[in-house]
C-alpha positions as CSV (number, residue, x, y, z in Angstrom):
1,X,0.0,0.0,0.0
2,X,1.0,3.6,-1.1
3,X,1.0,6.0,1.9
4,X,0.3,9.8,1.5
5,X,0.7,12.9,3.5
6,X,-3.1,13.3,3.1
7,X,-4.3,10.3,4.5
8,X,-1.9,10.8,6.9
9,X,-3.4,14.3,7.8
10,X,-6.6,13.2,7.9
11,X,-6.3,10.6,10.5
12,X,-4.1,12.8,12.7
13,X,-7.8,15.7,12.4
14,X,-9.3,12.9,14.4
15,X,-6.6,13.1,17.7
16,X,-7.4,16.0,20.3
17,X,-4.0,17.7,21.5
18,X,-4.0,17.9,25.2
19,X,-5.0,20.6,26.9
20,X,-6.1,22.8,23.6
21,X,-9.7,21.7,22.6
22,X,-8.6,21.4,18.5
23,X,-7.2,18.2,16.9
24,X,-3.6,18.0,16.0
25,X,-3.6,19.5,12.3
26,X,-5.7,22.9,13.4
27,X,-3.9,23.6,16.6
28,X,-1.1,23.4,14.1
29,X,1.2,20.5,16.5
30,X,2.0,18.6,12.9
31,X,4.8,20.0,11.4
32,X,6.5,17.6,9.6
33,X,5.6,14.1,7.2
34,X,7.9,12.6,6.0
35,X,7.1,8.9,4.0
36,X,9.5,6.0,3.3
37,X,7.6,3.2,1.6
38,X,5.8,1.7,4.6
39,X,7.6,4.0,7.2
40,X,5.9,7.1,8.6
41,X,8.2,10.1,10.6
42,X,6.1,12.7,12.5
43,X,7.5,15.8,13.7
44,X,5.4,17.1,16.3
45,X,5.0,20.2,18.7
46,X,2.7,20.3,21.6
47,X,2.6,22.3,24.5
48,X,1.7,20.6,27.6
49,X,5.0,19.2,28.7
50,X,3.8,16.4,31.4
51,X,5.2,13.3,30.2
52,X,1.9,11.4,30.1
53,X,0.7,14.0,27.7
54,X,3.2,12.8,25.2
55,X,2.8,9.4,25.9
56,X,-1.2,9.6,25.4
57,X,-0.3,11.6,22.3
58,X,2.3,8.9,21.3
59,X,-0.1,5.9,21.9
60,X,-3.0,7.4,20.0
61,X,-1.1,8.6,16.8
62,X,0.2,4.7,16.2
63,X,-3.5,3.7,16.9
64,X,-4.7,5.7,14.7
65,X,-2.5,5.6,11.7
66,X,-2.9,2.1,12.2
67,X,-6.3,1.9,12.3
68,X,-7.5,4.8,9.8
69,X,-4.9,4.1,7.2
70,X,-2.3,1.0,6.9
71,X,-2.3,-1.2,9.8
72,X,1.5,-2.4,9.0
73,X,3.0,1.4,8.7
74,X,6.2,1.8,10.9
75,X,6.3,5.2,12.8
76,X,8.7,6.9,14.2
77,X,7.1,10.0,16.6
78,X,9.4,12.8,17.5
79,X,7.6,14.8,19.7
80,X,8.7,18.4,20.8
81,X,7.8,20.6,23.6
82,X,7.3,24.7,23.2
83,X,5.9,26.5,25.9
84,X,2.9,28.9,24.6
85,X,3.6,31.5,23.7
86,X,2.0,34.6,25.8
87,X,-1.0,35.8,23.4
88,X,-1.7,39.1,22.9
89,X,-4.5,40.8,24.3
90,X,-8.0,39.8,22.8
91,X,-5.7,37.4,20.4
92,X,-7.7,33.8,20.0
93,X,-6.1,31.1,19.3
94,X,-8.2,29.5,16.7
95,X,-11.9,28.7,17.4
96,X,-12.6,26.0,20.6
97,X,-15.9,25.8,19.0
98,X,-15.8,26.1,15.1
99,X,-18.9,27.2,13.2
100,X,-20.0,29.2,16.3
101,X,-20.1,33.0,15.8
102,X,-21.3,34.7,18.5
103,X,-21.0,33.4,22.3
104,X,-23.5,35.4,24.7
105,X,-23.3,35.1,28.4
106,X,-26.6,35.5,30.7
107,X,-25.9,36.3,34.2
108,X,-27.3,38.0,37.3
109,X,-26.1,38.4,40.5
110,X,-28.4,36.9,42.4
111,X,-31.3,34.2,42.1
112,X,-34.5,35.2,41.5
113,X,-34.6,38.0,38.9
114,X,-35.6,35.6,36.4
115,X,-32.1,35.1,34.1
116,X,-33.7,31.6,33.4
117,X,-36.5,32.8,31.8
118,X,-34.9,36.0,30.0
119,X,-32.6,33.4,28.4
120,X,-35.5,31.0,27.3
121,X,-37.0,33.6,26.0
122,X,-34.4,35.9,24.3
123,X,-33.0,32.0,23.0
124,X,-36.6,31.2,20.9
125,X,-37.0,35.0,19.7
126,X,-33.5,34.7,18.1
127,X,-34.5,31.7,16.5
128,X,-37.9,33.4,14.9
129,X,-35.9,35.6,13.2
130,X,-34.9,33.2,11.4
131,X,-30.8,32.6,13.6
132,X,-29.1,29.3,14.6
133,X,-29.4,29.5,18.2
134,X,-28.0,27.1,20.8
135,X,-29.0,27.0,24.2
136,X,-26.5,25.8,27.1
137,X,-27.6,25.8,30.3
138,X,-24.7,26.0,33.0
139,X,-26.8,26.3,36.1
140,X,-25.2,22.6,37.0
141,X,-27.0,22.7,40.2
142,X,-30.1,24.2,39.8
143,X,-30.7,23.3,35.7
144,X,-34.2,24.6,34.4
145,X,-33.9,24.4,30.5
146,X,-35.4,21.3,30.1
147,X,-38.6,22.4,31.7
148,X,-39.0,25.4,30.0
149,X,-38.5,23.7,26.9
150,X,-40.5,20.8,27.6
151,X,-38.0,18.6,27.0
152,X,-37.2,17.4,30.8
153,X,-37.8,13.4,29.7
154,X,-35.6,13.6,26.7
155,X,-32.2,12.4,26.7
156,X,-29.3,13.6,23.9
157,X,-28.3,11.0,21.5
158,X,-24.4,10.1,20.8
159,X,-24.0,10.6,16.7
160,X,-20.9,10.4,14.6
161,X,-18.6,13.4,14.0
162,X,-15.7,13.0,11.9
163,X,-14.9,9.4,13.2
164,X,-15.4,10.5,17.4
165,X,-18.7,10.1,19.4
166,X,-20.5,13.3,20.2
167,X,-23.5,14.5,21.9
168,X,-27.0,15.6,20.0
169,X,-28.2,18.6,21.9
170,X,-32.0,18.4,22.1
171,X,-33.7,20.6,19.8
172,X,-37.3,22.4,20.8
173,X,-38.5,26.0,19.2
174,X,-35.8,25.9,17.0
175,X,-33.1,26.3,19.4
176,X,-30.5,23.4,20.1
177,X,-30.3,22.5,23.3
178,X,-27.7,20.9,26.5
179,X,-28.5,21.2,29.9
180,X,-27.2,18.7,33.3
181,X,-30.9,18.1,33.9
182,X,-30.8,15.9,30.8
183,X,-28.2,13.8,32.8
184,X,-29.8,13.4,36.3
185,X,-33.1,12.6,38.1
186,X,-35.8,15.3,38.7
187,X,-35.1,14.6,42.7
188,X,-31.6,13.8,42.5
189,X,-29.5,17.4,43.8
190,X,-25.9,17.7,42.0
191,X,-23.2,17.8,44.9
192,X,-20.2,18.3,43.3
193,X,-16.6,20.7,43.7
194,X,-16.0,23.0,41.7
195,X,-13.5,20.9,39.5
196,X,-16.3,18.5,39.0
197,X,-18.5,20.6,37.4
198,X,-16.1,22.3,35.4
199,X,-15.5,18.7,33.7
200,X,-19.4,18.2,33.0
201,X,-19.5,21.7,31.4
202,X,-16.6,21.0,29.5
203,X,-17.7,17.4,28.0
204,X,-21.4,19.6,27.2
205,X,-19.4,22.2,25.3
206,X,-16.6,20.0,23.4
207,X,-18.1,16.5,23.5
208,X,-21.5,18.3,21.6
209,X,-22.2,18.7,18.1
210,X,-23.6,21.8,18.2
211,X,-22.9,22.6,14.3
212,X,-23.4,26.1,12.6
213,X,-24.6,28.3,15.5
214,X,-25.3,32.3,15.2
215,X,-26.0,32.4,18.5
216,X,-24.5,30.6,21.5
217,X,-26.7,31.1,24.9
218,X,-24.8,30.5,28.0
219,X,-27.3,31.2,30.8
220,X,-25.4,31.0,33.8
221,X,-25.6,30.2,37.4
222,X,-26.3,33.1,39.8
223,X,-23.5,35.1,41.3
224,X,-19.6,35.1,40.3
225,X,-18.1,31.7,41.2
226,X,-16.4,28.9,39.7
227,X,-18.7,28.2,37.1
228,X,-18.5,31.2,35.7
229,X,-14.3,30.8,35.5
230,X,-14.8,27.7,33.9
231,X,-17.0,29.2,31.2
232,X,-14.7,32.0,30.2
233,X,-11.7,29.5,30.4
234,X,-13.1,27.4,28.0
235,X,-14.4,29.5,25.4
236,X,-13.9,33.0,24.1
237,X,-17.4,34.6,25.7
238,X,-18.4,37.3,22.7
239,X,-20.2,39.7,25.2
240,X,-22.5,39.3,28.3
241,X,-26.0,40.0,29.1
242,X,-27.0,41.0,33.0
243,X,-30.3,40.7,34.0
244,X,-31.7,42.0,37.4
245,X,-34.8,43.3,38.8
246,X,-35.4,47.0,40.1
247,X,-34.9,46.5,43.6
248,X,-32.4,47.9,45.5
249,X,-31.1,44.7,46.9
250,X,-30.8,43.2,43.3
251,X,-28.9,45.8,41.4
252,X,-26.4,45.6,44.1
253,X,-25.7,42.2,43.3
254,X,-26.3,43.2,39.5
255,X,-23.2,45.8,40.0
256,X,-21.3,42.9,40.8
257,X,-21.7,41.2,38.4
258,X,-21.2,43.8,35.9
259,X,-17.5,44.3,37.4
260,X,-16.9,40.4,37.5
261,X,-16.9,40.9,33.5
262,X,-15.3,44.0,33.0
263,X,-12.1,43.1,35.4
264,X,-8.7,43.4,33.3
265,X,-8.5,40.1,34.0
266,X,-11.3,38.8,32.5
267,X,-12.6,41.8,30.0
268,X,-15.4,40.3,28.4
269,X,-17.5,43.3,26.8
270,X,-21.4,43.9,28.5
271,X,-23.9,44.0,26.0
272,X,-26.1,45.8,28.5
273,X,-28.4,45.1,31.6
274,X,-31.9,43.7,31.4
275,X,-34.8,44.7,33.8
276,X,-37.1,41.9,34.6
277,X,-40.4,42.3,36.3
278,X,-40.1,46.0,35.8
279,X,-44.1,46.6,36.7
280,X,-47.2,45.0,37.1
281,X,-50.2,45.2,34.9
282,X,-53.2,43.2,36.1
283,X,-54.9,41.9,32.9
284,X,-58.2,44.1,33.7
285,X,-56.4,47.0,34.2
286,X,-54.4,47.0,31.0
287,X,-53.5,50.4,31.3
288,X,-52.2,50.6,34.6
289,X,-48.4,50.0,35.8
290,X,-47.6,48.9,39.5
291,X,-43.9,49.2,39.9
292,X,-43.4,46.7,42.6
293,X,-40.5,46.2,43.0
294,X,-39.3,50.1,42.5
295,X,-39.3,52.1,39.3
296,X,-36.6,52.0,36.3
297,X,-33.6,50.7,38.7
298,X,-31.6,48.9,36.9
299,X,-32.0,51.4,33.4
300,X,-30.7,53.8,36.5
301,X,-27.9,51.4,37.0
302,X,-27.1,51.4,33.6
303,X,-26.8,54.8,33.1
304,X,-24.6,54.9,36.3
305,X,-21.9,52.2,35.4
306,X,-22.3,53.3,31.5
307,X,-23.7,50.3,29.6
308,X,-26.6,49.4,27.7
309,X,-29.9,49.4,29.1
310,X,-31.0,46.4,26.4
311,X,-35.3,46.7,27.5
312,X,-37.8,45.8,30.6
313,X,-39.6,43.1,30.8
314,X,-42.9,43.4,32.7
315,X,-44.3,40.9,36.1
316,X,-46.7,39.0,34.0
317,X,-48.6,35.5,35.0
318,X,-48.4,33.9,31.7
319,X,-44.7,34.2,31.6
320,X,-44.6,32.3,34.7
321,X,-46.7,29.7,33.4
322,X,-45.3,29.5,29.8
323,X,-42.0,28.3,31.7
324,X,-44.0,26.1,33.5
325,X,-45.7,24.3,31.0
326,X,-42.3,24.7,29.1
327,X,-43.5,26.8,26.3
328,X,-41.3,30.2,26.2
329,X,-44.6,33.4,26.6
330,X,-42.8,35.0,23.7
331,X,-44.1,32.3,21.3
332,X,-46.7,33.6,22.3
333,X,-47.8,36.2,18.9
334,X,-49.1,39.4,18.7
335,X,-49.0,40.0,22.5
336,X,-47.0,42.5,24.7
337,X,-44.8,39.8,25.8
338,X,-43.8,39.0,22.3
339,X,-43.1,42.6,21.8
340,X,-41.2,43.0,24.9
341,X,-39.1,40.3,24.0
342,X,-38.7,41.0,20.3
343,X,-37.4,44.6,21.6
344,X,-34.7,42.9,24.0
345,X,-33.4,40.5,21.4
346,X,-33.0,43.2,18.6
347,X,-31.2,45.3,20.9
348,X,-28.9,42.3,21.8
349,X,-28.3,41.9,18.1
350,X,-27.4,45.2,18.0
351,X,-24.9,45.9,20.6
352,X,-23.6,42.2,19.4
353,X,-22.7,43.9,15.9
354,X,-21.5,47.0,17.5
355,X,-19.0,45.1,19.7
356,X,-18.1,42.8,16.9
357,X,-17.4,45.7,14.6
358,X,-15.5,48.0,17.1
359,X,-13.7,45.6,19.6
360,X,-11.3,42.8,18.6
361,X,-12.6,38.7,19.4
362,X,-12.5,38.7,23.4
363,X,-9.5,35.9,24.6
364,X,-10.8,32.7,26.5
365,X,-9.2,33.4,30.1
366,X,-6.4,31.3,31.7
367,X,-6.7,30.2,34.5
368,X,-3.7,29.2,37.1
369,X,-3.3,28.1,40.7
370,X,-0.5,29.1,43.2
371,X,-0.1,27.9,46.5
372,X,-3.7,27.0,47.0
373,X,-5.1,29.7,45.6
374,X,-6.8,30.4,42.1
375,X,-5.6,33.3,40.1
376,X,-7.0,34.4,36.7
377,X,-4.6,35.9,33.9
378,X,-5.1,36.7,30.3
């Protein structure tokens, strides 16, 4: 049998290089082929310098090449390591996640202002305007995606990507969907580390075939914690959304997590800040507004810190009970929800384009730990 570089190159696509999310030929580790009859020489370059890594790297090359394209080829590895080299600021590295464009983070600082929802919502109004929208839902211990989409006794299916097994996210209102509730009981509570659930986000973002996406979702747990690190360490987050209500008590929190974005450290652009339950209109008073919860707070907020104010969204029943029955209220046509909604996610779009067309791609954080104690670093 004739070997070729191509063949060659093909089989080494299907190898992941450790610790960089791409297979060998994109994160550019192969640079050298060389062919004698039925002997193979591979030049190689990685980065992470543990010896297992080169090893594991080792082991599945010869499998590979063995398996994929001449089961008698005689290879000789030679296997080089470079420390990275310090990236630039906002400088990516490739995409983590090829053929998605635009990664949006939804976050509040505190439970209970309704990010869940917001992101449901925002997720299926992107998708009737005709995006690609994925949905993943990295509230690990508190997931509520698969209720809201009505999709809580559905399980993903494993399919076929280029030779590895992947994940199907779910797919309801034409938005594709991952969430950790598709992985446990309804009464079974998540009690894991943070390291823990940093893996299962990690196998939901890679280990998925999430395909040509517009629009990535992230709707995040509440507050600024580990889950959050792990989300901007493993993907280049494209801008974040923070929704709060118009309490006192919850802009605080919403503050906070404004500042958890914008550190230097971490400088991932805010799109703007939502306003959830901004008033109450009782359905027989449709002209009345009961601002329960205080009046324009968070559009104050925004105007204090300097970033968007992206819409309200009023206290209304039926969007309680849309997410209930899991049917997203803004599927809901030609009411004041939809409209509410429609006018959040255009002005989303539109801060996404502005950002896109003034700032360079934001830079998935590193993340590094001394002497017991995390640090984050571009």
């Amino acid at each position: 049998m004739k070997l070729s570089k191509q063949d060659i190159l093909k089989a080494l696509e299907l190898i992941t290089v450790p610790g960089e999310g791409q297979n060998m030929v994109e994160a550019g580790a192969v640079k050298n082929i060389q062919i004698f009859g039925d002997e193979v020489e591979l030049d190689l370059v990685i980065t992470n310098p543990s010896l297992q890594a080169r090893k594991k790297t080792e082991v599945e090359i010869l499998k590979i090449i063995h398996q994929e394209v001449y089961a008698k080829a005689k290879i000789k590895i030679n296997i080089k390591v470079e420390a990275p080299a310090k990236p630039k600021a906002n400088e990516i590295k490739g995409k983590p996640l090829p053929g998605i464009q635009n990664i949006i983070a939804v976050a509040s600082g505190k439970g209970g202002v309704g990010k869940s929802t917001v992101t449901a919502n925002l997720a299926v109004t992107l998708a009737k305007m005709g995006f690609k929208v994925g949905l993943l839902d990295a509230d690990i211990y508190g997931p509520s995606m698969p209720i809201m989409f009505d999709v809580a006794n559905e399980k993903p299916l494993a399919v076929n990507v280029g030779g590895k097994s992947k994940m199907k996210p779910l797919e309801s209102y034409g938005v594709k969907l991952l969430s950790m509730g598709f992985f446990t009981q309804p009464n079974q509570a998540v009690i894991w580390r943070g390291p823990m659930a940093a893996k299962a986000l990690n196998q939901m973002i890679f280990d998925a075939a999430w395909g040509e996406i517009d629009f990535m979702l992230i709707d995040l747990p509440p507050g600024t914690g580990d889950i959050h690190l792990s989300i901007m360490q493993a993907m280049p987050v494209t801008g974040a959304v923070v929704v709060s209500t118009p309490q006192e008590i919850a802009l605080a929190d919403a503050r906070k997590g404004v500042a958890m974005f914008q550190q230097d450290s971490i400088n991932v652009p805010v799109l703007g800040i939502v306003e959830n339950m901004a008033y109450f209109t009782p359905a027989e008073l449709p002209d009345n507004k009961y601002y329960i919860f205080g009046k324009e707070g968070a559009k104050n907020l925004s105007e204090d810190i300097k970033v968007p104010f992206l819409g309200e969204i009023p206290l209304v029943q039926s969007i309680r009970e849309a997410g209930d029955v899991g049917r997203p209220a803004a599927l809901q046509t030609a009411t004041p929800i939809e409209a509410a909604f429609e006018e959040l996610t255009k002005n989303v779009v539109q801060e996404v384009v502005k950002r896109n067309d003034k700032l360079p791609p934001t830079e998935a954080i590193k993340i590094t730990t001394m002497a017991g104690c995390s640090s984050v670093k571009k």
